[in-house]
C-alpha positions as CSV (number, residue, x, y, z in Angstrom):
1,X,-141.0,-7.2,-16.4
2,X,-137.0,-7.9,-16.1
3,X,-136.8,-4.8,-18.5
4,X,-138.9,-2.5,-17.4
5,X,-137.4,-2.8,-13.9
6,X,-133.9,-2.0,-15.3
7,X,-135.8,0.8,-17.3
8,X,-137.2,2.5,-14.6
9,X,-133.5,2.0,-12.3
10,X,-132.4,3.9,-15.3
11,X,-134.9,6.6,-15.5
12,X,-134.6,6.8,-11.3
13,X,-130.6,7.0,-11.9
14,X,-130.7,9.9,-14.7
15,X,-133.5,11.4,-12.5
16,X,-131.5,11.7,-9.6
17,X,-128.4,12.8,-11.2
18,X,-130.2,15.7,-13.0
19,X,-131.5,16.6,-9.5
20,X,-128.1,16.8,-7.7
21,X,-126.3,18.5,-11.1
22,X,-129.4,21.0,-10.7
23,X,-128.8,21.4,-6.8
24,X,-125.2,22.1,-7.8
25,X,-125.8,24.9,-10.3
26,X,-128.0,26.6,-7.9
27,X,-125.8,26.1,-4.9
28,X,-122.6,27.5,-7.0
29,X,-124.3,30.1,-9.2
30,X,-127.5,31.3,-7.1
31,X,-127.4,30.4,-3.7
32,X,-126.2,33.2,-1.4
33,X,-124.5,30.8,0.6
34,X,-120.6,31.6,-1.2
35,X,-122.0,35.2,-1.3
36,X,-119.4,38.3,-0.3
37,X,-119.7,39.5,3.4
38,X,-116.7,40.5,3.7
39,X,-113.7,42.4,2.2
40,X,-110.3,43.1,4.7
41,X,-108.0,45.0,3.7
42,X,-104.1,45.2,4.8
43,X,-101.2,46.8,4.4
44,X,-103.2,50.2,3.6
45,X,-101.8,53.2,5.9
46,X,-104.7,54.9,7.5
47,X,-104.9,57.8,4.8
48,X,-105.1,55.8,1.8
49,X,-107.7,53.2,3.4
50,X,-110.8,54.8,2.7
51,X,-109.5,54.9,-0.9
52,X,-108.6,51.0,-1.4
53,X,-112.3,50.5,0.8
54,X,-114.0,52.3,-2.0
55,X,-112.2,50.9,-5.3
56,X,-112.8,47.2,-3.3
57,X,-116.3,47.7,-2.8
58,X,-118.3,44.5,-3.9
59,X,-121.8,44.8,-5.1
60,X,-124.4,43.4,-2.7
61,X,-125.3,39.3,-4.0
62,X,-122.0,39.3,-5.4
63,X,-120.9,35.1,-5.6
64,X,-117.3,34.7,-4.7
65,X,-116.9,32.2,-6.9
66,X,-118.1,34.5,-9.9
67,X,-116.0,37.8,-8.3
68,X,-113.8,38.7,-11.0
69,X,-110.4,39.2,-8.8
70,X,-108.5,40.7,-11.8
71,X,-111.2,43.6,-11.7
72,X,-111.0,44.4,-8.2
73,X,-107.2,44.2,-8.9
74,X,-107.1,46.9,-11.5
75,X,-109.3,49.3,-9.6
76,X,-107.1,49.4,-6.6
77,X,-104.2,49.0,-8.7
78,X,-104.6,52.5,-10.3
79,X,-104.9,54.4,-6.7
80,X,-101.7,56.9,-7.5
81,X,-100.6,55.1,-3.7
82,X,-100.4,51.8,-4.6
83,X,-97.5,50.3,-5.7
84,X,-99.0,46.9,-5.8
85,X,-102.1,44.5,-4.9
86,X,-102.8,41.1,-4.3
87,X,-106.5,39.9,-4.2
88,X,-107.3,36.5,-2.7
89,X,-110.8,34.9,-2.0
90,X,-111.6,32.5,0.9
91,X,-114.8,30.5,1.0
92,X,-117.3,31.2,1.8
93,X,-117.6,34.6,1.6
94,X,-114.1,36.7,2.3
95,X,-111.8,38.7,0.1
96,X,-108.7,39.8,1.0
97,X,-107.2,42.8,-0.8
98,X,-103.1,42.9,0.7
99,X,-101.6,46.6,-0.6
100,X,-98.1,47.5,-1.0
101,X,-98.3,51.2,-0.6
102,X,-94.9,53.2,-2.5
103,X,-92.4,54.6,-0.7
104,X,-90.9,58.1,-1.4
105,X,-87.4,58.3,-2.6
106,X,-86.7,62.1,-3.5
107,X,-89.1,64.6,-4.3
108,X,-89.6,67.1,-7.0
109,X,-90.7,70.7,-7.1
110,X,-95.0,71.0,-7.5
111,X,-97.6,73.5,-7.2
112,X,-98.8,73.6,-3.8
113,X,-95.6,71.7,-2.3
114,X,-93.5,68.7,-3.7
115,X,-94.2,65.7,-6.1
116,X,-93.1,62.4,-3.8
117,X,-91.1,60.0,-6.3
118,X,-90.8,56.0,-5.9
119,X,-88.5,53.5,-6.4
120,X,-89.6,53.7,-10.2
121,X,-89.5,57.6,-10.7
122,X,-93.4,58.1,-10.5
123,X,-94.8,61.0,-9.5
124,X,-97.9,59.5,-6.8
125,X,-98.1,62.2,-4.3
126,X,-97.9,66.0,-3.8
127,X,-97.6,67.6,-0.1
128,X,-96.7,70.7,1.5
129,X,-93.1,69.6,2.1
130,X,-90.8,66.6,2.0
131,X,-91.1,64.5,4.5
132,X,-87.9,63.9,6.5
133,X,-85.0,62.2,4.9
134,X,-86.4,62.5,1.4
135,X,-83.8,64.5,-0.8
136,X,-84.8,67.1,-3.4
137,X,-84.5,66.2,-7.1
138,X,-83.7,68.9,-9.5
139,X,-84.1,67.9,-13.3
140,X,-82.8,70.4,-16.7
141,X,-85.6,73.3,-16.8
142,X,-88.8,72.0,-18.5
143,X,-88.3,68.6,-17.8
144,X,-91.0,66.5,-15.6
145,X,-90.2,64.1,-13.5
146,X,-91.7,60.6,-14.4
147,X,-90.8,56.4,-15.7
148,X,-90.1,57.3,-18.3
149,X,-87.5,60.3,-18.4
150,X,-84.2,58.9,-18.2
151,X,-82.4,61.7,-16.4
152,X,-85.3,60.9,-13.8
153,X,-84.8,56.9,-13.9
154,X,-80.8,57.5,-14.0
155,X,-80.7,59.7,-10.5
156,X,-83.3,57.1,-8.4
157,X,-80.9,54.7,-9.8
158,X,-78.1,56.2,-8.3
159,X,-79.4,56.8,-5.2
160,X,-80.5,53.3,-4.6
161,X,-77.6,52.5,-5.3
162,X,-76.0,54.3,-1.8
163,X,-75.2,52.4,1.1
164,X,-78.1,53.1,3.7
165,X,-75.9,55.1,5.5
166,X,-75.1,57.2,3.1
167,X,-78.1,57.8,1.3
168,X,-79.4,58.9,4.5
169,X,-77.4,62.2,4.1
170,X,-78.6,63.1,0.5
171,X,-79.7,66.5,0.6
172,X,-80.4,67.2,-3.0
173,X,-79.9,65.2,-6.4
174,X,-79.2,66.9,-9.3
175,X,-79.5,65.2,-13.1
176,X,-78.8,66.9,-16.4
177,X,-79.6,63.8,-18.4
178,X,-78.4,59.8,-17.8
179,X,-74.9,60.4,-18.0
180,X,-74.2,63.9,-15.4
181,X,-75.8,63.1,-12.4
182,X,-74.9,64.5,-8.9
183,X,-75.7,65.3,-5.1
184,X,-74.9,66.7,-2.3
185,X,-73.6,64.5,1.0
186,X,-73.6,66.3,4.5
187,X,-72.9,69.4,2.6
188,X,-70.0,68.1,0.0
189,X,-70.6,67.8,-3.9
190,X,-70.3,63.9,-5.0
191,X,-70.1,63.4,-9.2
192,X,-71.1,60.5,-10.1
193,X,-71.4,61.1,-13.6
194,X,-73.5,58.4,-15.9
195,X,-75.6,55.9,-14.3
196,X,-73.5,52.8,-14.6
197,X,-70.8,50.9,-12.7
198,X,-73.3,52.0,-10.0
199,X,-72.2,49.2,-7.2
200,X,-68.5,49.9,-8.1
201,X,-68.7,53.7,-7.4
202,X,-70.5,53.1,-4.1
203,X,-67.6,51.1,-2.8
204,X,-65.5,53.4,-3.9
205,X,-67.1,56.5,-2.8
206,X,-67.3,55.7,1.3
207,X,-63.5,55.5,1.9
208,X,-62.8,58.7,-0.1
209,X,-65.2,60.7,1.8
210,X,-63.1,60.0,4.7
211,X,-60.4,62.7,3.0
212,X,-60.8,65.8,3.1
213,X,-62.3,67.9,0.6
214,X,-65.4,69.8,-1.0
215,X,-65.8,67.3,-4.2
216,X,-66.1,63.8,-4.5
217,X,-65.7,62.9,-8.4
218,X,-66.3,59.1,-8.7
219,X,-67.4,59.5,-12.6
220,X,-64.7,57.4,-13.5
221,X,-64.4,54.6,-10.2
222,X,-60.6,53.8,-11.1
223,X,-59.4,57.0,-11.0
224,X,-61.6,58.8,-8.1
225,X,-60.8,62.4,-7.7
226,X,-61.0,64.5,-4.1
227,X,-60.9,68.9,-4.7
């Protein structure tokens, strides 16, 4: 009798854990309760929202716990806007897609308008004009703008490199290749040759645009010259 009493706890016990572990597999993987019902999106400027909306959408019955964040990721990811995403769930049922949209640095001639560059030389935007502030970038004849052209990469470069104050009154940058770039300042010509010694040649540069002059050659820092 002894036995089949500790037989029977024991059958009871596996019983009962089978029933819970069962619960639990149907609470995680069918139960609607950690469903998606919502996804918020911020950081997105009114324009490109509907985009990120779309490329965030979430099937109807999707878990959260099964939402594959490195999916929705890539989709919003690869909106030409975006510079970057960060996807984060939140039980229940709540995604959270933060954006980081780019910002324009110079812009380059395009059909229709101008090509809007970032930080990183891509090409993510065309529009009727410039907007305010944003300097013209004029490359060798044929060339594209893009990453991955160095006379491209070489003038962002340089012009991140300027003081806020200063690159504020870039008109135009001009680059023949990584090592001849230039631009105009309030209507003077500044050479600042190859990309490199970048921080040095920005120090340099705002005292000797207090001499007079038409061009500011700062190609070689230690020996800046004023014409």
């Amino acid at each position: 009798m002894a036995r089949r009493r500790v037989l029977r706890r024991r059958w009871t016990v596996a019983v009962g854990t089978l029933a819970v572990v069962g619960g639990l597999v149907w609470l995680l993987g069918f139960s609607p309760v950690f469903d998606v019902r919502a996804v918020e999106v911020t950081g997105a400027a009114a324009e490109t929202l509907p985009a990120v909306q779309q490329a965030a959408a979430v099937p109807p019955e999707t878990s959260l716990l099964w939402l594959s964040t490195a999916d929705l990721d890539a989709r919003v990811a690869a909106i030409p806007r975006v510079a970057s995403v960060d996807v984060r769930r939140s039980l229940p049922g709540t995604v959270t897609v933060a954006v980081t949209e780019r910002e324009p640095v110079a812009a380059v001639p395009a059909p229709g308008g101008v090509g809007l560059l970032d930080g990183s030389g891509f090409v993510y935007r065309t529009m009727p004009a410039a907007p305010a502030g944003v300097p013209r970038l004029v490359l060798p004849a044929g060339v594209a703008a893009s990453p991955g052209n160095p006379a491209t990469v070489a003038a962002v470069r340089v012009l991140q490199a300027l003081p806020t104050t200063l690159r504020a009154k870039v008109t135009e940058l001009r680059a023949n290749g990584a090592y001849d770039v230039s631009f105009l300042l309030d209507g003077r010509t500044v050479r600042w040759g190859a990309d490199a010694e970048d921080e040095r040649k920005a120090a340099v540069l705002g005292p000797l645009l207090t001499r007079p002059g038409s061009v500011y050659d700062v190609s070689t820092p230690d020996l800046p010259v004023v014409s």
